[in-house]
C-alpha positions as CSV (number, residue, x, y, z in Angstrom):
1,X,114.2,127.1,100.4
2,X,116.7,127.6,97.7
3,X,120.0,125.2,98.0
4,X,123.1,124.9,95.9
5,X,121.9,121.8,95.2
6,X,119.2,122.6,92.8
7,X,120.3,125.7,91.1
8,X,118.1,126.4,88.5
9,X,117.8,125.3,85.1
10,X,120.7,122.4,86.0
11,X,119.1,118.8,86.0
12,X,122.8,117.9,88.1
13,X,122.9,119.0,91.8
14,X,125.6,121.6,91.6
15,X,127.0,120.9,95.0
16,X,130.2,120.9,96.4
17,X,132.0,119.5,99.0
18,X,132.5,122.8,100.9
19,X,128.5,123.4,100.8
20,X,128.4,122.2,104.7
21,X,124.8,123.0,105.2
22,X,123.9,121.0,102.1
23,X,126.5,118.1,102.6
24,X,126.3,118.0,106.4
25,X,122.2,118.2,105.9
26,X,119.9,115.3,108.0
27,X,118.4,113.8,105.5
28,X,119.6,112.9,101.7
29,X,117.4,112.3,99.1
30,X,118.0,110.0,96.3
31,X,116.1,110.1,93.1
32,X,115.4,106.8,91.1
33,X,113.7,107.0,87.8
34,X,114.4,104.5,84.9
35,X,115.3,104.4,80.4
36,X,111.9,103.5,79.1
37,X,110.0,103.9,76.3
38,X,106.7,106.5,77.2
39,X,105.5,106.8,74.6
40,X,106.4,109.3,71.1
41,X,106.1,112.1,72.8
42,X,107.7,111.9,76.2
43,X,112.1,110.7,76.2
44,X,112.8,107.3,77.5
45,X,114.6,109.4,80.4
46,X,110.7,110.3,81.6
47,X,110.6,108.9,84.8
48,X,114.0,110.0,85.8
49,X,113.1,113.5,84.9
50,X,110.3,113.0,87.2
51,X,112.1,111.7,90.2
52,X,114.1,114.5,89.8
53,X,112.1,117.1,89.9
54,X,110.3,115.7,93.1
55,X,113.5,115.6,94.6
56,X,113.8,119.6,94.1
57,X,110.4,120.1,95.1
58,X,111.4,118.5,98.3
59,X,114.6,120.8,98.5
60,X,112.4,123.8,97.8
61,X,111.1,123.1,101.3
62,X,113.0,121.1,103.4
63,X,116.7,120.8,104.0
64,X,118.1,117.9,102.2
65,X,121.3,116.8,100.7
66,X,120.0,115.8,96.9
67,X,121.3,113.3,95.4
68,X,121.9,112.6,91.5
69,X,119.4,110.7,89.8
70,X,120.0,106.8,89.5
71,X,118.9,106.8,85.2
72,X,118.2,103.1,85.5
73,X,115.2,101.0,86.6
74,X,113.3,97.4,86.5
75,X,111.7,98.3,83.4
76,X,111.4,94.4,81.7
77,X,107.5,94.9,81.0
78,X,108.5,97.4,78.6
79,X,110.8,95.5,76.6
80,X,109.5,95.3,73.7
81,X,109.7,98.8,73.1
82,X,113.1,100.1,71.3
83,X,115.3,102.3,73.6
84,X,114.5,100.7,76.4
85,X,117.2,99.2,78.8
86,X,116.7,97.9,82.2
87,X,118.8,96.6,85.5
88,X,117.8,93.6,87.4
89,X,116.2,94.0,90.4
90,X,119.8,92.4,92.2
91,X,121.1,95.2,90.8
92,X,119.3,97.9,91.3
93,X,118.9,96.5,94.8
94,X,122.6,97.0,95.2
95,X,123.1,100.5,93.8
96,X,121.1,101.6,96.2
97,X,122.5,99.7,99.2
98,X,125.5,100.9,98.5
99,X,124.7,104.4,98.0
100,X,123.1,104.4,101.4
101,X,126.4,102.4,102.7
102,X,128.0,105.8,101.6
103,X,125.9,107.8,103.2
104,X,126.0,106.4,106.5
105,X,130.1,106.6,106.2
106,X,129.4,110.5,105.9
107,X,127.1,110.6,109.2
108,X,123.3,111.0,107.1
109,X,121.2,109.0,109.3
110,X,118.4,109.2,106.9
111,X,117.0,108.5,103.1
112,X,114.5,109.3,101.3
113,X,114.6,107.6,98.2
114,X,112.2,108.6,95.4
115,X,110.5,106.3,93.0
116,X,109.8,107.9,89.2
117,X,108.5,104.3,88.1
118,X,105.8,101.6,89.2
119,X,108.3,98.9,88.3
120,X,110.9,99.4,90.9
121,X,108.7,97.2,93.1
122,X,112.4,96.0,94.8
123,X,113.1,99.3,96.1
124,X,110.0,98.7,98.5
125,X,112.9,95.7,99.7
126,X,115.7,97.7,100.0
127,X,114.0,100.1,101.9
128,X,112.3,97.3,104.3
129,X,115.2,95.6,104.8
130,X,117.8,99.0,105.5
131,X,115.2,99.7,108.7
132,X,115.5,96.0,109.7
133,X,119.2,96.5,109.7
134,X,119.0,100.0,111.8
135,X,122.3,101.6,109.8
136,X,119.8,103.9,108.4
137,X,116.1,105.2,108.4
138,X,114.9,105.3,104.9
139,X,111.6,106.1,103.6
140,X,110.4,105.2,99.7
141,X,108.0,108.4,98.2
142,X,105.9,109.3,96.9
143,X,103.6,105.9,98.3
144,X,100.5,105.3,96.5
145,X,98.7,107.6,98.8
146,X,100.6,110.5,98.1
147,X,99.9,110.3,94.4
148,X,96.3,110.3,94.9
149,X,97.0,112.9,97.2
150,X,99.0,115.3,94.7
151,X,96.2,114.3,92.0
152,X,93.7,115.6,94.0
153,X,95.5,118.7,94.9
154,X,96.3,119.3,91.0
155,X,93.1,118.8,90.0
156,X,93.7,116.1,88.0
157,X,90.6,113.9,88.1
158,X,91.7,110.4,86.4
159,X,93.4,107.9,89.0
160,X,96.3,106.0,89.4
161,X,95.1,102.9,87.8
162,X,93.8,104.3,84.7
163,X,96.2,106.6,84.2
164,X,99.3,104.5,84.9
165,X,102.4,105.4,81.4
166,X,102.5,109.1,79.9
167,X,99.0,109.8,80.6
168,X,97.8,113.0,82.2
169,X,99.8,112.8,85.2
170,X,103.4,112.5,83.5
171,X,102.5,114.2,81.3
172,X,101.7,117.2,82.8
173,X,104.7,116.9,85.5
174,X,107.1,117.1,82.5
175,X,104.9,120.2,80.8
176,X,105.8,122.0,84.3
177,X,109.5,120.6,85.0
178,X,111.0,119.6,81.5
179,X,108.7,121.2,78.9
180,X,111.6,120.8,76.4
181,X,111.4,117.4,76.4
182,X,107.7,117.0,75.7
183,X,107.5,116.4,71.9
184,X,103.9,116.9,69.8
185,X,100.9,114.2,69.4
186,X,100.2,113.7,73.2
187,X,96.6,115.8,72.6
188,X,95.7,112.8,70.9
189,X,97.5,109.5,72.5
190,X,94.7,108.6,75.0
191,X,94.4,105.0,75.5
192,X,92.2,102.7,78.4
193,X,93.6,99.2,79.7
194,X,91.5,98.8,82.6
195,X,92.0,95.3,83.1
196,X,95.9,94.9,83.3
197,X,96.4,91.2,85.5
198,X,98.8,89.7,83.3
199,X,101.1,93.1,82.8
200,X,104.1,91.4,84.5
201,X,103.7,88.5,82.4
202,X,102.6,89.6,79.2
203,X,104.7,93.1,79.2
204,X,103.1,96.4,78.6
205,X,102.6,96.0,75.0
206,X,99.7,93.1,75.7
207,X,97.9,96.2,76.7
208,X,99.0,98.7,74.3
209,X,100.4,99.6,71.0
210,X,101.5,103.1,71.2
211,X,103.1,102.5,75.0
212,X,100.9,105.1,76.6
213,X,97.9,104.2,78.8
214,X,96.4,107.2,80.1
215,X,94.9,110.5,79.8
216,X,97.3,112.7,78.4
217,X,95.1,115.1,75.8
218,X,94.1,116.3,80.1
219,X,97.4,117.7,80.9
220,X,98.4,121.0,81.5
221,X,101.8,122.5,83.4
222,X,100.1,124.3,86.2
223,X,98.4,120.8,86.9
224,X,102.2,119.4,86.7
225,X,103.5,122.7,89.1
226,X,100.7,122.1,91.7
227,X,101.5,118.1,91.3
228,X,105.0,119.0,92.6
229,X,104.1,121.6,94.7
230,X,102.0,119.1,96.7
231,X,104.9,116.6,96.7
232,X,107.9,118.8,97.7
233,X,106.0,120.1,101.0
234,X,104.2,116.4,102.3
235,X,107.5,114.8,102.2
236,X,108.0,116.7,105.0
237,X,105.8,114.1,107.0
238,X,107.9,111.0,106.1
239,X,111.1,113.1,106.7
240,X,109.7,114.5,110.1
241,X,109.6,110.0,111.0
242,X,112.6,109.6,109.6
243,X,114.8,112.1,111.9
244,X,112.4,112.0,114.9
């Protein structure tokens, strides 16, 4: 299902305001990624990249008004890391109110809103609290069940846990969606941190010098393709609760 708002080879949704059945469409979907380091071989804009292109894999099968990308997350644990810049979780909290506030004012009774990175635990919040209030039904995606899910369905045989920053999975989503942006020396950046319990105090770099912890020398685009593949059409069950 090709929309004007995901025109290929543009990471901006192209839409206008005269695209009614884009505009007018049930359900928006907001990407949310963040600016941290992943890495030397994948850009600090990773996870955004990532959000995105779920958000067009969704598009490719459902009709949805796709948002632009929000570029920055709660990325703190990756501090120490130059290049990386974060928001508070106040504030990302906010942006996102208010961009469903918007929404609402435009008569979308739904949002999905999808998470690029782990460390945007407050959007699991905002999303909580906007059902409370009834304005809105939003949904968060992928959960962690749908990432197992789309590793499965890509073959890609390490797991959430292990392979948590620029490892196989990221990797290989950004060899299908971004190649461009993948630079050399990921066939050789594996790294294990198994045991990670003091990550959010310690910060990522307790656990790992180059940034990555993961798989990456496993990825491969048509791992990445079937990744999003997977993604873009089970959205379909949240957004079927969502406008029910």
């Amino acid at each position: 299902m090709t929309q004007h708002s995901a025109v290929p080879g543009l990471f901006l949704p192209a839409t206008t305001t005269t695209d009614h059945e884009v505009v007018h469409a049930a359900v928006a979907v907001l990407p949310v990624g963040s600016f941290e380091q992943h890495g030397p071989y994948l850009p600090l804009v990773a996870d955004t990249l990532i959000a995105t292109a779920i958000a067009t894999a969704i598009g490719d099968h459902h009709k949805i008004f796709q948002l632009p990308a929000v570029t920055f997350g709660c990325s703190q644990e990756h501090s120490a890391y130059p290049g990386t810049v974060s928001l508070s979780p106040a504030t990302l909290a906010a942006a996102v109110t208010d961009i469903s506030t918007s929404l609402v004012r435009q008569g979308i009774s739904a949002l999905v809103v999808v998470n690029g990175h782990g460390g945007n635990y407050v959007l699991a919040n905002v999303v909580q609290q906007a059902n409370a209030d009834g304005a809105m039904r939003v949904g968060l995606y992928p959960s962690r069940e749908d990432w197992m899910e789309a590793r499965r369905a890509a073959g890609i045989t390490s797991s959430n846990h292990d392979d948590m920053h620029a490892g196989e999975l990221e990797t290989s989503l950004l060899l299908a969606a971004h190649p461009a942006y993948v630079r050399d020396g990921w066939h050789t950046a594996d790294h294990a941190a198994p045991d990670r319990r003091y990550l959010t105090t310690l910060g990522i770099d307790a656990y790992t010098t180059s940034g990555v912890i993961g798989y990456p020398s496993r990825a491969d685009a048509d791992k990445g393709q079937a990744a999003l593949d997977h993604l873009g059409q089970a959205a379909g069950n949240l957004i079927a609760l969502l406008i029910k």
